[in-house]
N, C-alpha and C positions, 0 to 999 in steps of 0.2 A: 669452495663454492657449494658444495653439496652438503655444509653443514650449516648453509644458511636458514634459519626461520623466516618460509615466504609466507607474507598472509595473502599474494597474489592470485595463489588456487583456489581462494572461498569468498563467498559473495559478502559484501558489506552487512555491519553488525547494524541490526536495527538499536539507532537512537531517539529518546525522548527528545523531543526539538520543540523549541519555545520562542526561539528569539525571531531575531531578520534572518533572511534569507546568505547565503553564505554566496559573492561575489568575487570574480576574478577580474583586476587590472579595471582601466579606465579607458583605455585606448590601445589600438593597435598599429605601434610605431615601428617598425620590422622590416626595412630594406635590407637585407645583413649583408648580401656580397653583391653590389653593384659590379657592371662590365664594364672597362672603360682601355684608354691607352696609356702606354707606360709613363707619359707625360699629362696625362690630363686629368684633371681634377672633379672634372663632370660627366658621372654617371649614365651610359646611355642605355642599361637597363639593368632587372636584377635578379641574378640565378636561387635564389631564395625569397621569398615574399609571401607575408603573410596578407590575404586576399579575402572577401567574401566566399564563407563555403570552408574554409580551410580550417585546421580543425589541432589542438596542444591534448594531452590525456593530462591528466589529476588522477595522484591517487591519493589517499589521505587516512589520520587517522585520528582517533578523540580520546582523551585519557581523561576520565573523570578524577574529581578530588578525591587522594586518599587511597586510590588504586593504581596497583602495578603494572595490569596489560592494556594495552591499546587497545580498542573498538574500530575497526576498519569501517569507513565510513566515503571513503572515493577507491575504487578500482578501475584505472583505466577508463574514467570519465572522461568522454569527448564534449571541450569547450568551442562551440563553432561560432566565426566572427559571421555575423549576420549582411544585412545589407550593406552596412557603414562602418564604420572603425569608432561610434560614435557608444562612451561607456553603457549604455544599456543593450548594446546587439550584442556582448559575450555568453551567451547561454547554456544552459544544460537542462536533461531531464533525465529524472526528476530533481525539483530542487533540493538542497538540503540548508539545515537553519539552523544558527549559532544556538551554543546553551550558557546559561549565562557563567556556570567558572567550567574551567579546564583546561588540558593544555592540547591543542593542534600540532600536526605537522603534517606539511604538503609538500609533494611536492610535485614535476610537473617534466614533460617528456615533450620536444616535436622531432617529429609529426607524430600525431596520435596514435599512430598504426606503429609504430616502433615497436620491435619485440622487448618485451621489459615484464618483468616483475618485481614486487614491494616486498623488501625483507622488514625485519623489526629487530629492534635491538642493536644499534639505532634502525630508526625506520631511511631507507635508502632503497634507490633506481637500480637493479641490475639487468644493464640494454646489452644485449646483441647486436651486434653489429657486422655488417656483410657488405664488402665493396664490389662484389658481384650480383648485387642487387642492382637489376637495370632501372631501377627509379635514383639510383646513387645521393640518395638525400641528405641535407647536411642536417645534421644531429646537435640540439642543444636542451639545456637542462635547467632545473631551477629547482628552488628548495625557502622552504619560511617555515617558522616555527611560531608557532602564536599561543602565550596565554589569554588567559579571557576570564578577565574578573568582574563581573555586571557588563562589560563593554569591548567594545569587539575594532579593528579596522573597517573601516568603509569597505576597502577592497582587497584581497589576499595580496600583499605588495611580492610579484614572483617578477624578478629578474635573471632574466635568460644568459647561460654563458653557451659559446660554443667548445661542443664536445670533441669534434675534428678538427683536422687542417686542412686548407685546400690549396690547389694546385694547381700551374696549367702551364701549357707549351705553345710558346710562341714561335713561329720558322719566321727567317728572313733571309730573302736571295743577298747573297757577299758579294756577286759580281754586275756584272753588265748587265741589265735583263733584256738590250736589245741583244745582245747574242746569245745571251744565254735564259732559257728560265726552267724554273724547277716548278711539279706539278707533286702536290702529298697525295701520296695512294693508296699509304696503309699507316697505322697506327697502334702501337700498345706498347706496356709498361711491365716488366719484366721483375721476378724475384725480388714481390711484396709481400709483409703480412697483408691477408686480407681480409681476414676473420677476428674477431673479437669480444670481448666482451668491457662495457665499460661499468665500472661500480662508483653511482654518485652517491656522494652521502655530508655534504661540504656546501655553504651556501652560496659559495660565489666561485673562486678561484679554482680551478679547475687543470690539473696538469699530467704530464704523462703517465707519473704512476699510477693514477686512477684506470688504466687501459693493460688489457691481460690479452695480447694478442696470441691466435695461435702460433703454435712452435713453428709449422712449416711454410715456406713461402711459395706464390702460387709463381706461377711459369710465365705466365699472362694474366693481365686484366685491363680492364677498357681496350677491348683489339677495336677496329674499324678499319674497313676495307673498301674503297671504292669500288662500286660495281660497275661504272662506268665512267666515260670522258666528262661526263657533267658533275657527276659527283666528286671527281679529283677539284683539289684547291691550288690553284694556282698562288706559289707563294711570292709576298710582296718585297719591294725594294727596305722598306722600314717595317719594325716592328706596331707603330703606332697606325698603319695602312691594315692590319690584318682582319680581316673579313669579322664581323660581331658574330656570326652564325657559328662562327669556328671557335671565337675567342671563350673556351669552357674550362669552369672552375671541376676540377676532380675534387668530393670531398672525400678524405680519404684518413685512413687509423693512426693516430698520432704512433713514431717507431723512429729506431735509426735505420739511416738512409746509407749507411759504410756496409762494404761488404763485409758480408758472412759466411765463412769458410768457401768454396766453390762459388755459393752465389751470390753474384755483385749487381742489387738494384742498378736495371738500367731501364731506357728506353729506345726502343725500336721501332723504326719508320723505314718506309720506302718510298722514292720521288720516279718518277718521269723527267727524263733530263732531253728538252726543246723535243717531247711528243715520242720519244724515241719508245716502242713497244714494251721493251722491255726494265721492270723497275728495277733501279737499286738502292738496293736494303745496306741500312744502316745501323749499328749496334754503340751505340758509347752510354759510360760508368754515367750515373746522376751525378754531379758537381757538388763538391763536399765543403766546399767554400763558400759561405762564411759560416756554414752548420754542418752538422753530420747528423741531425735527428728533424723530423716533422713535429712541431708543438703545437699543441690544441689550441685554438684560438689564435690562429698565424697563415699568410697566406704567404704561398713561393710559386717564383715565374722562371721559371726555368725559358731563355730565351738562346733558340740555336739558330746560328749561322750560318749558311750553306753555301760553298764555296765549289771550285773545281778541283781541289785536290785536298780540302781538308773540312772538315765539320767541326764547330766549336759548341761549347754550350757553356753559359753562365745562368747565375741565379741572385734573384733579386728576393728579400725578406721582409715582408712589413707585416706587423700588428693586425690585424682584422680591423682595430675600432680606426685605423690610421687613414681610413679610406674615407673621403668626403661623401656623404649620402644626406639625401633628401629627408631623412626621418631617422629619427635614433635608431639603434639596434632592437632588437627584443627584449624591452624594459618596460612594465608594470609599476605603476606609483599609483600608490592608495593613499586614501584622504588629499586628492586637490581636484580642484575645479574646472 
């Protein structure tokens, strides 16, 4: 890492600009992880979305005919969707403006605020990435390379992939819930990578070994603790019943999820069992069936059971695009109407 060439620590190279103005995407089509139940196909809202106000970085660069180095020309450009999602509200300032030959390359980070810098050679994203970051935001990327001989694209065509997996845990009462009901009082997910770094450099496909997670795993991450009788979740008879306020996507560092030496990725909760004061805490392994790695671009539902003498947990795997949503993913198309 430390023999990379960033051109991210110095401000963009001033270029001679003559042509149109240099444009991103046409529209913004971007539900990417709707909430919904393990049987339903419709969306009742979406833990990522891009919105008015909300804001992708550009960083970019220009290679004139005939020369060797690039010309840094986007650093961390914040492109913010304005009022509408209608192709003239994608903005930036100040603008910048095609030349008529040479060669481009962009590429493009959300959320903007991502920690990232532009290496060269090739020109490539190297994001940090931190799952103890309490904004926990899902992380995607794009990349376009563009010549430009007298004529240029209408709009930079940048198609977003996602860089994490995400995650989530669903409780269901196993027994009687008139005699019995169980209350979640605490939460967190034990002996993960949580730290990282990801290196894009790839225009579309996007997969684990782009991810250089640290060596050590953390003890805890996403803890949450009821502080009181209100805040505890009383858990339901089905899975497909479970409260939308609770039902949360973790996005989190693509990695294997098998134990490693002493430490065995789990998750750890505690209930209230029919109000009774005192919780108990729960410890079981992550389910290694039908995987034993988190892949970029893939969501898992780890669905547990709760029972009076046994706790189960399985896991359900699907695709991210596999998910029916109201609007494409985060996909940019240049030249249409």
């Amino acid at each position: 890492m430390t023999a990379l060439l960033l051109l991210g620590c110095v401000e963009p190279t001033p270029v001679e600009e003559t042509g149109d103005p240099i444009r991103f995407g046409i529209s913004a089509m971007v539900q990417t992880v709707p909430v919904k139940g393990l049987n339903d196909d419709t969306p009742s809202q979406s833990s990522s979305f891009l919105f008015a106000g909300s804001q992708f970085g550009v960083y970019g660069s220009y290679l004139p005919p005939s020369e060797s180095t690039p010309q840094l020309i986007f650093n961390k450009q914040a492109v913010t969707c304005q009022e509408d999602n209608s192709q003239e509200n994608w903005t930036y300032e100040p603008v910048r403006y095609w030349r008529k030959k040479g060669t481009y390359k962009f590429c493009a980070v959300y959320p903007a605020n991502a920690t990232c810098e532009y290496g060269s050679g090739p020109e490539r994203l190297v994001i940090k990435y931190s799952m103890h970051d309490p904004l926990d935001h899902d992380l995607m990327a794009a990349k376009a390379d563009i010549t430009v001989d007298n004529s240029h694209p209408d709009r930079v065509p940048l198609e977003f992939n996602h860089a994490c997996a995400a995650v989530r845990f669903l409780f269901k009462n196993g027994v009687d819930e008139s005699t019995t009901t169980y209350k979640l009082n605490s939460f967190e997910l034990q002996y993960l990578q949580t730290i990282g770094v990801f290196i894009y450099d790839s225009n579309h496909e996007i997969s684990i070994s782009d991810w250089h997670p640290a060596f050590s795993r953390a003890a805890s991450v996403f803890e949450w603790t009821a502080e009181n009788d209100e805040q505890r979740i009383l858990i339901p008879a089905t899975y497909e019943e479970y409260a939308e306020d609770h039902t949360q996507w973790y996005y989190v560092i693509p990695q294997e999820v098998k134990a490693s030496g002493m430490f065995e990725p789990s998750v750890n909760f505690s209930v209230l069992v029919n109000d009774n004061p005192n919780p108990v805490y729960t410890t079981i392994p992550l389910v290694t069936d039908p995987v034993t790695t988190w892949q970029p671009g893939y969501l898992y539902t780890y669905c547990i059971r709760i029972q009076r003498s046994q706790v189960t947990i399985s896991l359900m795997v699907e695709p991210w695009d596999s998910y029916k949503v109201v609007f494409d993913d985060f996909i940019f198309f240049g030249n249409e109407d």
